[in-house]
N, C-alpha and C positions, 0 to 999 in steps of 0.2 A: 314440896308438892302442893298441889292447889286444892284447895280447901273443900273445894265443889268434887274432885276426882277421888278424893276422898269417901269422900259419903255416895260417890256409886260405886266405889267399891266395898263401901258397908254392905252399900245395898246387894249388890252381887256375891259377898259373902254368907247373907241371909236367907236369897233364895236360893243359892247352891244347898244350905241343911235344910231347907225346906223341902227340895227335891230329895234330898237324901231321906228324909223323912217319909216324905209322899212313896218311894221307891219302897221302903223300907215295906209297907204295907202290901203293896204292889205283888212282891214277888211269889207269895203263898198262891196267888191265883193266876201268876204267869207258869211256875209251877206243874200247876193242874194241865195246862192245856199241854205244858213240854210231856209231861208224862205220860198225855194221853199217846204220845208216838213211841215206836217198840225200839228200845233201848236196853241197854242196862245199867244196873245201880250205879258202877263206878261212875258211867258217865252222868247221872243225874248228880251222883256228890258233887261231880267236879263243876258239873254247872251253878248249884247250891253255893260252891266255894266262889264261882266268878262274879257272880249277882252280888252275893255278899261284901264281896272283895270291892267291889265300887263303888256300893251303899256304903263304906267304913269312908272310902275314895272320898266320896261327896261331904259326907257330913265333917272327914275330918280338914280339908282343905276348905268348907267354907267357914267352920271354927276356927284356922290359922289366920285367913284372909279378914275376919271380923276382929280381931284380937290384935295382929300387926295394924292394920290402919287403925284402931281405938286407937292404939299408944299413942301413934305418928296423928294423930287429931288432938290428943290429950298433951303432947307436946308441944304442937303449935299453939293451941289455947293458952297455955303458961306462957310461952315467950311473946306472943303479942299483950298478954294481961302485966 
């Protein structure tokens, strides 16, 4: 793989936990405005559960994404050295 495709997908590894992070904050006061409409509990858990479920999504796919291309960078490094 090429060296350069590499390192954006560093970098697209990094802001995907970024966003997962940014989200992570996020949601307390997305929250607030869902609740302000007349529902009920189950369905606010369930939303709690989908928010959440994507923030795990993001932070853990751009952890895989940074880690598989280190190797495959750390790899090529050795074999050209």
């Amino acid at each position: 793989m090429d060296k350069n495709k590499i390192h954006y997908q560093l970098v697209w590894g990094a802001m995907l936990v970024l966003m997962g992070i940014a989200f992570f904050f996020q949601i307390p006061q997305a929250m607030h405005r869902v609740k302000s409409i007349e529902s009920s509990s189950m369905e606010i858990g369930f939303i709690y559960f989908c928010l959440y479920l994507i923030d795990l999504g993001l932070i853990v796919g751009g952890v895989k994404k940074i880690y598989a291309n280190y190797k495959k960078l750390k790899r090529q490094d050795t074999n050209h050295a």
